[in-house]
C-alpha positions, 0 to 999 in steps of 0.5 A, spaced: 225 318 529 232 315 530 235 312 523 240 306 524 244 309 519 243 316 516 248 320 511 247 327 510 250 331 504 256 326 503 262 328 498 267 324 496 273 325 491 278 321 488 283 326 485 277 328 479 273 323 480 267 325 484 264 318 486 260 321 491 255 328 490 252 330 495 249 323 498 243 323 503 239 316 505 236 313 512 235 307 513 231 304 519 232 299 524 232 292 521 231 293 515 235 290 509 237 296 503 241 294 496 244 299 494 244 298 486 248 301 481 252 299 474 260 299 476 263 306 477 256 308 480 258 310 487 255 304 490 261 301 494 265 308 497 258 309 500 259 301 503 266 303 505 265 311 508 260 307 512 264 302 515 269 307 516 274 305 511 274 311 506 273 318 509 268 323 507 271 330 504 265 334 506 258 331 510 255 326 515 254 319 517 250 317 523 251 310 526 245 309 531 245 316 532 252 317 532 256 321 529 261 316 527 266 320 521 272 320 525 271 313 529 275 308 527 273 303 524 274 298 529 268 302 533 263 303 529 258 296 531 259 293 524 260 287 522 264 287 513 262 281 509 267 281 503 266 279 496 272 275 497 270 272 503 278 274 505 278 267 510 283 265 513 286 259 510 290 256 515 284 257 520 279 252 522 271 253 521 271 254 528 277 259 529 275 264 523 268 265 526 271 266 533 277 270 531 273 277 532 273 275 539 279 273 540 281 280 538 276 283 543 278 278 548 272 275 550 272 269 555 273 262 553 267 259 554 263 265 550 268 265 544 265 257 544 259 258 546 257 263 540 261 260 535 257 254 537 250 258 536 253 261 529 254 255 526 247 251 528 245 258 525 248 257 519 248 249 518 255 248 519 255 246 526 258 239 523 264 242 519 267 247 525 274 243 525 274 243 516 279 249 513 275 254 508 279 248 502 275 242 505 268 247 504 264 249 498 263 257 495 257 256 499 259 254 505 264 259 505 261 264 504 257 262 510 262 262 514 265 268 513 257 271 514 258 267 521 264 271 522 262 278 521 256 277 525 260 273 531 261 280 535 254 282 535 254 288 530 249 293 530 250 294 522 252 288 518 255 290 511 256 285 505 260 288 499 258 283 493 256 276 497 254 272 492 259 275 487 264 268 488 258 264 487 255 260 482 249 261 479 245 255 482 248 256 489 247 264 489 239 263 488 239 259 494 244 263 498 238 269 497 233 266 500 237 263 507 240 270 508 234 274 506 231 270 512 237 269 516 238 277 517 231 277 518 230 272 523 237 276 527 233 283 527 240 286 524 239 292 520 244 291 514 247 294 507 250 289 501 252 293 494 250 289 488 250 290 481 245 285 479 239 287 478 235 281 479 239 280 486 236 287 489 229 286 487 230 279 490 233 280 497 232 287 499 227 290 503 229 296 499 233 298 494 237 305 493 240 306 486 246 309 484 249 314 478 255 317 478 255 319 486 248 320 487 242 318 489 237 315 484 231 313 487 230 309 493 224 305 496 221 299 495 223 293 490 216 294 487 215 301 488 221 302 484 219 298 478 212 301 477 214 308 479 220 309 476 222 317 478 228 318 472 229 316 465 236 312 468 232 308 473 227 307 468 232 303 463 236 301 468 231 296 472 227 290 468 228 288 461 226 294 457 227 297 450 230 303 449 224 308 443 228 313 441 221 316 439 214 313 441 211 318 436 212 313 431 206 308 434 199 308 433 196 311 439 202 316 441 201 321 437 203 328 441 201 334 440 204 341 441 210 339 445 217 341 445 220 335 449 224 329 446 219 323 444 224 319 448 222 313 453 222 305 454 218 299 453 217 292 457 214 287 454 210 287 460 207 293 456 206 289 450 201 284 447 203 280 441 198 276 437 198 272 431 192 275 428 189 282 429 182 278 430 186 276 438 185 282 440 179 285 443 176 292 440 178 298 440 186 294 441 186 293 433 185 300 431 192 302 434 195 296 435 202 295 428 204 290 424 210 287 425 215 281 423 217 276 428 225 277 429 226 271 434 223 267 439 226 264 446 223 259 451 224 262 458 220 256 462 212 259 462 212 263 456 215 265 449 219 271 449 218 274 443 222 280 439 218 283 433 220 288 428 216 294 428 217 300 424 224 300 424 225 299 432 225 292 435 221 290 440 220 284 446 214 281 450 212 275 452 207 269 449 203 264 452 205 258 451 198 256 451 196 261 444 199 259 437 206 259 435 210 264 432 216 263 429 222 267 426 219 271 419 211 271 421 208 277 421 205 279 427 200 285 430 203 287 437 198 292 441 203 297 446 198 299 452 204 304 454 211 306 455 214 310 460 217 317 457 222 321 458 221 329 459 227 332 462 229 328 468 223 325 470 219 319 466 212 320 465 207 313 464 204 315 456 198 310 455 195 308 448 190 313 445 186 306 443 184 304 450 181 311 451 174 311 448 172 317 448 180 318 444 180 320 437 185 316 434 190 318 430 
């Protein structure tokens, strides 16, 4: 198979600092990647070594099969949507998205006919003669993704897009470009940090830390089968369990590894009385006392004390209220642990029938 971007044992260095160790990923035509990652991860000198901006000390990037480490920038068939939007202030809508191809030095007519084509494509065909100040951020950032894609890419390449937007917006913003990208067929790249952002608009996402790859795959693959213990604490609301030991159900035996791992509160069922829970639940589920309640729209997140360690799920709103300072019995169905570098799923011993509960 012929990768639309392929990265092979990729190295970088900035002085000390290795922000790039031995990276390699594919990424098949057409398909929209998130490379997500926490500050200082390494997330961004990828986006910049492929778009030719930043040079690899040691290793290969490949551009729709072609080696591309010493082609200019210029030359590589992508198009750079910047986290700033970096318009051009004293330009009409109209001129920033045809400036690429005046650079190229396209005929007149098919600046115009292009330009006339991106516009409808991202509703602003009525806002050509307006300068980016007369626009909102949303607009404008539709704009400058008009601009990237105005020379026909091979590769589109967004560094933050909805960074400069607000919230409301941004939901909104999501949604069109996941279904514009996919509408063009053009394989594309966007660094975010927002976790919620990843899972939302990629096809798949490619975790970083400290310079190296993670894991890579689906959104979905990656939130039920976290490989390691970083991607498991970095994606979705968990808590962090210094030692599961410690609850009912996850008692282990001859063992030399740590007792450490993570609890979502999609793990957990939370009751008001022991009663709400079907047999054999109650004989390892644990008393706890109701730290705080919040309203997140369908259900009531709750935090519970239990043991020592502060623990968080969800309630439905059509089940009794709990409120801040009543006990409350908490059933943990499993946790992701972690021995060594890799997480394993531990279920509650009180689930298995055939268990001996401790």
């Amino acid at each position: 198979m012929t990768y639309e971007v392929e990265l092979k044992n990729v190295n970088k260095n900035f002085g000390d600092f290795q922000a790039s160790n031995n990276v390699s990923f594919t990424i098949e035509k057409g398909k929209l990647i998130g490379l997500l990652g926490p500050s200082g991860s390494g997330k961004t000198t990828i986006l910049r070594m492929i778009a030719g901006l930043e040079t690899p000390d040691s290793g290969e990037i490949y551009i729709g099969g072609r080696l591309v480490n010493d082609v200019d920038p210029g030359k590589r068939g992508i198009g750079f949507l910047f986290q700033s939007y970096a318009l051009f202030r004293h330009m009409t809508v109209f001129d920033n998205i045809a400036f690429g191809l005046e650079v190229q030095k396209k005929p007149k007519a098919e600046i115009k006919q292009r330009v006339e084509y991106l516009t409808e494509l991202v509703g602003l065909k009525d806002f050509m003669n307006r300068y980016p100040m007369q626009l909102s951020g949303g607009q404008r950032q539709r704009v400058a993704f008009a601009r990237a894609l105005a020379p026909n890419p091979e590769l589109l390449l967004l560094d933050e897009p909805f960074a400069a937007i607000d919230a409301k917006v941004r939901q909104e913003l999501r949604q069109w470009l996941k279904h514009t990208i996919h509408k063009l067929g053009i394989t594309s790249v966007f660094v975010t940090h927002d976790q919620d952002e990843a899972v939302e608009v990629a096809d798949e996402i490619i975790i970083t830390n400290h310079g190296k790859i993670e894991q890579s795959g689906s959104p979905i693959e990656i939130y039920q089968s976290p490989l390691t213990p970083f991607v498991a604490k970095f994606i979705g609301d968990s808590v962090h369990v210094p030692d599961y030991t410690i609850f009912k159900g996850f008692k282990i035996k001859d063992d030399n590894h740590s007792h450490e791992g993570i609890i979502r509160p999609e793990f957990l069922e939370i009751a008001a009385d022991i009663s709400e829970f079907d047999l054999p639940m109650p004989l390892t589920s644990e008393k706890g006392i109701v730290h705080g309640t919040y309203f997140r729209g369908s259900v009531i997140q709750i935090d519970v004390d239990v043991k020592g360690q502060r623990l968080r799920g969800f309630r439905g709103l059509e089940k009794s209220p709990l409120n801040e300072g009543d006990d409350a019995y908490v059933f943990i169905h499993k946790i992701y642990a972690f021995v060594g570098n890799e997480t394993r799923v531990i279920e509650n011993a009180g689930k298995k029938k055939e268990s001996v509960v401790i």
